[in-house]
DRENMITI-877167 format. One record per residue: x, y, z of N, C-alpha, C in turn; residue in one letter. Coordinates in steps of 0.02 Angstrom, whole numbers, padded with zeros to 5 digits, always signed. Example, Ala and Ser with C-alpha at 12.3 -4.5 7.8 and 13.67 -1.06 7.14 Angstrom:
2
+00660-00284+00390+00615-00225+00390+00660-00165+00390A +00642-00112+00354+00684-00053+00357+00645+00002+00394S 
This chain:
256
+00130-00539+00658+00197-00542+00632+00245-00557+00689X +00303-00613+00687+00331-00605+00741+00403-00566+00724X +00455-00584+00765+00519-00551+00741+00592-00583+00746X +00624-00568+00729+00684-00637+00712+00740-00574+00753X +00712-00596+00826+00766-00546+00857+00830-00602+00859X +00866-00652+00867+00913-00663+00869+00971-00633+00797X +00936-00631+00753+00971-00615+00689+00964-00544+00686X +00932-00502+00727+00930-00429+00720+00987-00407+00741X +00981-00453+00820+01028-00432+00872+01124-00447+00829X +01135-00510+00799+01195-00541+00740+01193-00474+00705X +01138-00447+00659+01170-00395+00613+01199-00334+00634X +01149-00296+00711+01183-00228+00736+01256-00250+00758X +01271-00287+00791+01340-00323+00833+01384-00334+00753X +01360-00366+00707+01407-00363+00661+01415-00290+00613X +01371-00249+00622+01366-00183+00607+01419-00144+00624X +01407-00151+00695+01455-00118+00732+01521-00122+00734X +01552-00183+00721+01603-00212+00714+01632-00187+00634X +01585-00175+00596+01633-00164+00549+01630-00081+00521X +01597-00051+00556+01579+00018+00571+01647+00044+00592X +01683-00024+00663+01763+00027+00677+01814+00014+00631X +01788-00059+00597+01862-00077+00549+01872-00052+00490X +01819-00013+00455+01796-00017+00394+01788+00034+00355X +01758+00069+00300+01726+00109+00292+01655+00102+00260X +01625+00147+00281+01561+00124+00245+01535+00077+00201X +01497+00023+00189+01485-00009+00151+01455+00029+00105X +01471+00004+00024+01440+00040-00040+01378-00012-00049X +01342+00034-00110+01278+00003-00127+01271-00057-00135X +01316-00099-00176+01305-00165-00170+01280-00210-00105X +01313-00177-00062+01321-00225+00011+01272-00199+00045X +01251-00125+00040+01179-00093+00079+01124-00133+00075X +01114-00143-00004+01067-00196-00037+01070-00256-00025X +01138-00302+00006+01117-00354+00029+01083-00395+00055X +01034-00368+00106+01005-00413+00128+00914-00417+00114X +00915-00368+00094+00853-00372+00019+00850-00394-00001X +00901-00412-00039+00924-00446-00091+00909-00515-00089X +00913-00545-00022+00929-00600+00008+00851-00631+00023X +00813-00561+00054+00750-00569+00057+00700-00569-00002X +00720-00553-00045+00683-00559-00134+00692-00617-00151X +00741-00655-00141+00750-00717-00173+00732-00775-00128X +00726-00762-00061+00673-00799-00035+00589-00789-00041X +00571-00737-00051+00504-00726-00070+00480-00750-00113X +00532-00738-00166+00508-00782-00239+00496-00850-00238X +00519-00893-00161+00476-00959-00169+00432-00975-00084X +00397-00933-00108+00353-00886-00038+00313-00954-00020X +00304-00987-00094+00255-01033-00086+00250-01088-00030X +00333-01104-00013+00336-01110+00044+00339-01066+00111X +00322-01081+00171+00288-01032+00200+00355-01028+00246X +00388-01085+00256+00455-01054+00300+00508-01037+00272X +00502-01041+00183+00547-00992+00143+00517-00902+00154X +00455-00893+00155+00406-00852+00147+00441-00797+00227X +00447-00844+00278+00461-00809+00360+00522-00807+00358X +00591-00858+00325+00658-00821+00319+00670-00760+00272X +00626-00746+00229+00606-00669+00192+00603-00636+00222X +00558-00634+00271+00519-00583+00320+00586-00553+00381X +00627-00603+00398+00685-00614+00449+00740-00566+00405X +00764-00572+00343+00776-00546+00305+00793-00485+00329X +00712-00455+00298+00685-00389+00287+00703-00353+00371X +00692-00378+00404+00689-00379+00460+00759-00346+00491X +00806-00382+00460+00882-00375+00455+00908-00319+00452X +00867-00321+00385+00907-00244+00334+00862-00208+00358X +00819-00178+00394+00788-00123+00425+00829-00120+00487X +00857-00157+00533+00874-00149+00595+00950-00123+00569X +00989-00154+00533+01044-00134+00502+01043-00082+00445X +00978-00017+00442+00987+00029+00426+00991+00024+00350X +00956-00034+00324+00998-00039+00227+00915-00019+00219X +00899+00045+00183+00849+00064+00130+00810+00037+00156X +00775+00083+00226+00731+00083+00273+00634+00067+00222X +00663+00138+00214+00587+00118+00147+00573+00045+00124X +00626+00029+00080+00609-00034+00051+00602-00101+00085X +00629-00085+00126+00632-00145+00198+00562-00131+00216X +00525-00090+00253+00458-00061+00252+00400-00098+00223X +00395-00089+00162+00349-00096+00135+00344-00175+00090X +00423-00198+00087+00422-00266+00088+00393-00321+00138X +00418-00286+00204+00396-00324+00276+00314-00305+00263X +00283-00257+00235+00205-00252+00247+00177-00309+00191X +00213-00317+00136+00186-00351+00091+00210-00440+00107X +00263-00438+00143+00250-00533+00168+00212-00533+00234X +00197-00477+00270+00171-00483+00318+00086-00519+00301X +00059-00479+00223+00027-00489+00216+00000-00570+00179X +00059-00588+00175+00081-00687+00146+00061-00730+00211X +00105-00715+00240+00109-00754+00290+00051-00751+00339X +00014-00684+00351-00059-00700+00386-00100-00726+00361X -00105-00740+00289-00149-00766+00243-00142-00822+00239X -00083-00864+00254-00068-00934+00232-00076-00941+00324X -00070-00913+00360-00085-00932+00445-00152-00960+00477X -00161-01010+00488-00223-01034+00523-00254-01006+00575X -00214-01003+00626-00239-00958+00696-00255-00896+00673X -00329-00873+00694-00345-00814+00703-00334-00770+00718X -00289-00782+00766-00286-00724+00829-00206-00695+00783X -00162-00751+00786-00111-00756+00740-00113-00710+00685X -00145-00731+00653-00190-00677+00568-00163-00623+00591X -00215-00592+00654-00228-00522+00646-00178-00478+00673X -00131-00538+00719-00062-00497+00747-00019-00476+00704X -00019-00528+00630+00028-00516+00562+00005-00457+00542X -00054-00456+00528-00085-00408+00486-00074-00329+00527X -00094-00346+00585-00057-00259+00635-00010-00262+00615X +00040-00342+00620+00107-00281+00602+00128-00260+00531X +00086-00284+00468+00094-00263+00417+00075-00201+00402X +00014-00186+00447+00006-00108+00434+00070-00049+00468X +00089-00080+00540+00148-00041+00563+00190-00024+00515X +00217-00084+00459+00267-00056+00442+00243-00028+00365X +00189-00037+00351+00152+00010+00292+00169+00072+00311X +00160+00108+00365+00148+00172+00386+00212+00189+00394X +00261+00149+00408+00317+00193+00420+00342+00186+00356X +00330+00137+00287+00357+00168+00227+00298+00222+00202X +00240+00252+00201+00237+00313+00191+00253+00354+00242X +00278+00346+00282+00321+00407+00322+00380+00418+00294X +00420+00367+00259+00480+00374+00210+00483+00398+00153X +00401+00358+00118+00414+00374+00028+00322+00401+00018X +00302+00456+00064+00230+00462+00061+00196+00470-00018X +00251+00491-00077+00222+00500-00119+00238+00431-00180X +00263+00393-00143+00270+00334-00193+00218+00277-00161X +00197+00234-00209+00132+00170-00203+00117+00134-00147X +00189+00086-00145+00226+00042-00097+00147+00023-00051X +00193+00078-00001+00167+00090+00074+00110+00093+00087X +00070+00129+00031-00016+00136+00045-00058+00090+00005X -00010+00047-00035-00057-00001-00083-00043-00065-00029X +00008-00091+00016+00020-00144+00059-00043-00093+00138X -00063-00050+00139-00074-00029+00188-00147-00039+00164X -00170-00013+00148-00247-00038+00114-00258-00118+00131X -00220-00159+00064-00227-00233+00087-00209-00255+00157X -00147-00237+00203-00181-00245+00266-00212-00234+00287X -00259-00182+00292-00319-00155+00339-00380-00219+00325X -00386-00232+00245-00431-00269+00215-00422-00331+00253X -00392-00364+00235-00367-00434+00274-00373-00431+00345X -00356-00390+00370-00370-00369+00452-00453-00394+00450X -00474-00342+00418-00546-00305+00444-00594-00396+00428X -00577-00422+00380-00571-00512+00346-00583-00548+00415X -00517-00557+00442-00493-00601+00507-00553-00555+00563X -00574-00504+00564-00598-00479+00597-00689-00496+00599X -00689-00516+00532-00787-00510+00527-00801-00428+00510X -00846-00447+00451-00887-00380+00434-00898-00329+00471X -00945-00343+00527-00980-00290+00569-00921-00265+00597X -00885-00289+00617-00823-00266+00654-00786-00233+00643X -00773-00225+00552-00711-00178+00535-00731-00133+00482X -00811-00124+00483-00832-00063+00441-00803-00003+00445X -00775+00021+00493-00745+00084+00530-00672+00073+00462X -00645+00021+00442-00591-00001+00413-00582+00020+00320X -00650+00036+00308-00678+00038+00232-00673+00111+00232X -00673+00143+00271-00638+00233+00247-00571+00244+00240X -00515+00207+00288-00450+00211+00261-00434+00177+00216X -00460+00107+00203-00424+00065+00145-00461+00117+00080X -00507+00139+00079-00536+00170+00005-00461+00235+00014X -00477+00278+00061-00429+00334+00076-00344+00284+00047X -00329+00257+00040-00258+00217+00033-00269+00206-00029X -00316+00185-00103-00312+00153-00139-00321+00214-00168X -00363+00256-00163-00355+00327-00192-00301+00364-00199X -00260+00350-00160-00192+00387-00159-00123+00344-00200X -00147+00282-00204-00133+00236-00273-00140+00238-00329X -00199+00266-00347-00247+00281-00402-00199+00357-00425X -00190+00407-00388-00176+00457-00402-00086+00451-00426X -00045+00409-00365+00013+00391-00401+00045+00364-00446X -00002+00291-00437+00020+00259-00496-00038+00194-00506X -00080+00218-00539-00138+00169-00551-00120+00104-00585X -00073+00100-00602-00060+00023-00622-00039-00019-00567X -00009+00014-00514+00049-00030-00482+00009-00088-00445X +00051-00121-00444-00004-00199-00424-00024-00216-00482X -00026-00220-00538-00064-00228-00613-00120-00229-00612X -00134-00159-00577-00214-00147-00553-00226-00159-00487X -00177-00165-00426-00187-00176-00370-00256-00127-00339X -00262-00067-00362-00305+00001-00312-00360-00020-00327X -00370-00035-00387-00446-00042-00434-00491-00115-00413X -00428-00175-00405-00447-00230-00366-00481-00230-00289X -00431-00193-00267-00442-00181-00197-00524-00128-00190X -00538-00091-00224-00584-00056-00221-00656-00077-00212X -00645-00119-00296-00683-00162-00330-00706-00234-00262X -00659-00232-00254-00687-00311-00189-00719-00268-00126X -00700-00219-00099-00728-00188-00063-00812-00156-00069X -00813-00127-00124-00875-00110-00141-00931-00169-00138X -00910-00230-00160-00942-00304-00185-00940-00335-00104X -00893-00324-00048-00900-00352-00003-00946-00318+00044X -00933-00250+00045-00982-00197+00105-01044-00189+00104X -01104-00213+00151-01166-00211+00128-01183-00125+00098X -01232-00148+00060-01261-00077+00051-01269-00028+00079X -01299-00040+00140-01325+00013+00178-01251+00045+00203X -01205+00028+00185-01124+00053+00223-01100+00073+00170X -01127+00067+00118-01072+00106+00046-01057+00062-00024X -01084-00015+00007-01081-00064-00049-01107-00059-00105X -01070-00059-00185-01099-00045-00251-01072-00098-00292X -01123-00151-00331-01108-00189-00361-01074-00141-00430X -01113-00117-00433-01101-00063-00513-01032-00043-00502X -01021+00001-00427-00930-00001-00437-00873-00018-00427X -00937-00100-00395-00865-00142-00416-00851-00168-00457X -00879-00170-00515-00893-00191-00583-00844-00157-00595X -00853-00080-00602-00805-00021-00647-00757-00040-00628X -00743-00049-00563-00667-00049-00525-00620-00120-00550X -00680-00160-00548-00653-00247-00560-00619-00233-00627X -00652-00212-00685-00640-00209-00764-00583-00160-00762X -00581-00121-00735-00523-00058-00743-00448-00100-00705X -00464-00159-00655-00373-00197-00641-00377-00238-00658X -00444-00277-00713-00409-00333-00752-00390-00298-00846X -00369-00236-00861-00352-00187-00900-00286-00193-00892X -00261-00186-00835-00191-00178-00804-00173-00227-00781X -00207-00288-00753-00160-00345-00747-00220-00413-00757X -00221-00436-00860-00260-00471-00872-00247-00544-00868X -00210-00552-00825-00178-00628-00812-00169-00631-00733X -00188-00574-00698-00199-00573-00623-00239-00625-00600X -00257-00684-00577-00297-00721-00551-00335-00695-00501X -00308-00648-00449-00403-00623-00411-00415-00580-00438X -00385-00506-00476-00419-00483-00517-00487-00529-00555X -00478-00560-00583-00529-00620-00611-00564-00639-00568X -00559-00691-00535-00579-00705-00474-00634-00661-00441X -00609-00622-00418-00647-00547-00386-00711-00512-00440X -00687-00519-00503-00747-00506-00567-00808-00538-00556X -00765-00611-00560-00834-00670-00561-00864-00665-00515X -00843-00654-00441-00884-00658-00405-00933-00596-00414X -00898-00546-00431-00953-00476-00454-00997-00487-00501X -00985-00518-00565-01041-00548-00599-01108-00594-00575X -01072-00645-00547-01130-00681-00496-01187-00627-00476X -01155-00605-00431-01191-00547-00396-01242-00487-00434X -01212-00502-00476-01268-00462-00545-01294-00517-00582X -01304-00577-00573-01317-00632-00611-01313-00645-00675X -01261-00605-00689-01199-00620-00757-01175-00670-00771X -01217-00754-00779-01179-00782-00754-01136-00818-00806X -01157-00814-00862-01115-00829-00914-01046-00774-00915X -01051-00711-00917-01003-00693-00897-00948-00724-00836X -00969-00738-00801-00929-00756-00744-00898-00821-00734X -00948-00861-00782-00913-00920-00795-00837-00905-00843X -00847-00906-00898-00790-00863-00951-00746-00851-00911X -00750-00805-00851-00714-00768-00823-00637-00809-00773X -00696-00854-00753-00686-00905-00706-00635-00976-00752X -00647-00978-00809-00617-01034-00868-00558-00966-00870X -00551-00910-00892-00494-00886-00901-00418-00903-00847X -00460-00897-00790-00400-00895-00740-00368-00950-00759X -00402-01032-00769-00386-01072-00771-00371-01117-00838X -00369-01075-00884-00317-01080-00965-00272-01013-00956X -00271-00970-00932-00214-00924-00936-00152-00925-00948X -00096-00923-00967-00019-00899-00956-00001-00846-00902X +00021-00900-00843+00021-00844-00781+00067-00808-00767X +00094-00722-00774+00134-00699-00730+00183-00739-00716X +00240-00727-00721+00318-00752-00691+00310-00766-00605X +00304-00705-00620+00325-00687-00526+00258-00705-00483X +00199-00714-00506+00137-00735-00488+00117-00815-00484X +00167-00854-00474+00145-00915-00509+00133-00952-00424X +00145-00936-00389+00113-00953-00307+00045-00929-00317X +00023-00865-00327-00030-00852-00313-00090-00886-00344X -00047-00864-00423-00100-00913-00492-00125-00994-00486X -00087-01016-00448-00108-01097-00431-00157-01093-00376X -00142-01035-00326-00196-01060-00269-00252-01016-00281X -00255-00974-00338-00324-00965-00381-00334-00990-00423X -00330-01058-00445-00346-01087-00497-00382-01144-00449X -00365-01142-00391-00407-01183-00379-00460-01157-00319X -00459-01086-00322-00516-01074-00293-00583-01073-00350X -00549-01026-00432-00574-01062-00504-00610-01131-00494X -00566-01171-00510-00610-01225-00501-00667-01247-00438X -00660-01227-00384-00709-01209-00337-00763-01192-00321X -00750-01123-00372-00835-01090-00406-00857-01112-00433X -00810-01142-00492-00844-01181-00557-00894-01244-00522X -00872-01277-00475-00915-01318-00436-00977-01304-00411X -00991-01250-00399-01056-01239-00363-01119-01196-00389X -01153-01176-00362-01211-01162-00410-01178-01067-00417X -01195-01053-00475-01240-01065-00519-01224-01119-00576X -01142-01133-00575-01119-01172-00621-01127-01262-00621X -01127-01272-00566-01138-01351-00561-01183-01371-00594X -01154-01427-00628-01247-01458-00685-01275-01516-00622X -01324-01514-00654-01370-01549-00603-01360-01618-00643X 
């Protein structure tokens, strides 16, 4: 993750400045620059709309506006932008800092989702950019994080905990804790809660494969790609529709 210190440094200096002239800014204006950062996210799809979000967020944490939500927003484009990042090394610097600021929104809001459902998927994505063998040590806190999702608010993400679980179980060899069976349970229990999710789906089929379900997984795999996608999902839904079509290409599905 990098940091948009010139615009940090503009908001405290303009902070300050109106700190002597002024009186407190009310909620409207606290929320500003959230505000500012939501509506660039929403076209994330571009990736340097996606980093003036992040600059944003960035803003309104240094300028003190609803530390929390600044938090756990910066963990969740942190987690955009390492994903859409080529360099490796790059990846995993985003992804540290998406967990940094995971942790400091459950240091703010420990009993709300946010913080530990963006803190999980960073570790995951980390441990990703990292290679298997390397970030097994990584599969006790992300489970420990999605559990504490599960317990707050098991929908949030439209099945975010159950996804996250579910891919984990299906990715970790056996001998480390890997269970096709629960990632099955886990996969079926966040496409319940979010049945138009594209890796929810995604993440199934590949669990079906793996049990050589494969008519199931085909189905599964045609859903993503006749669906009605999510509003606010429609970046993601395109660049799983064509990972969809991807699978659909290869064996077991390819006709000969």
């Amino acid at each position: 993750m990098t940091t948009a210190r010139s615009a940090v440094l503009a908001v405290l200096i303009l902070a300050a400045v109106t700190l002597l002239a002024a009186p407190a800014a009310g909620p409207a204006q606290e929320s500003a620059l959230i505000a500012q950062g939501d509506a660039l996210y929403a076209e994330r799809a571009d990736l340097a709309k996606a980093k003036e979000a992040k600059a944003k967020y960035e803003a309104a944490l240094a300028a003190g506006e609803d530390a929390y939500g600044a938090s756990w927003r910066l963990a969740r484009i942190c987690y955009w932008i390492g994903d859409h990042t080529a360099d490796k090394e790059a990846k995993k610097t985003t992804f540290l800092a998406g967990i940094e600021h995971a942790k400091k929104a459950i240091e703010l809001g420990p009993d709300k989702a946010d913080g530990h459902f963006w803190l999980g998927v960073n570790y995951g994505v980390y441990g990703e950019a990292k290679g298997v063998l390397k970030s097994l040590a990584l599969v006790k806190p992300i489970k420990e994080a999605m559990r504490r999702v599960l317990e707050i608010d098991p929908a949030y993400d439209r099945g975010g905990a159950d996804r996250v679980l579910g891919r984990v179980y299906h990715e970790v060899p056996g001998i480390a804790g890997g269970s096709e069976k629960k990632s099955l349970e886990h996969l079926l229990k966040s496409v319940e809660y979010g049945p138009r999710v594209g890796l929810n789906l995604l993440y199934l089929a590949d669990t079906y494969i793996s049990l050589d379900r494969f008519d199931e997984a085909r189905k599964t795999l045609e859903t993503v790609l006749s669906m009605e996608p999510y509003p606010d999902l429609l970046p993601e839904t395109e660049e799983e529709r064509a990972q969809a079509r991807e699978r659909l290409e290869k064996k077991p599905f390819k006709k000969k």
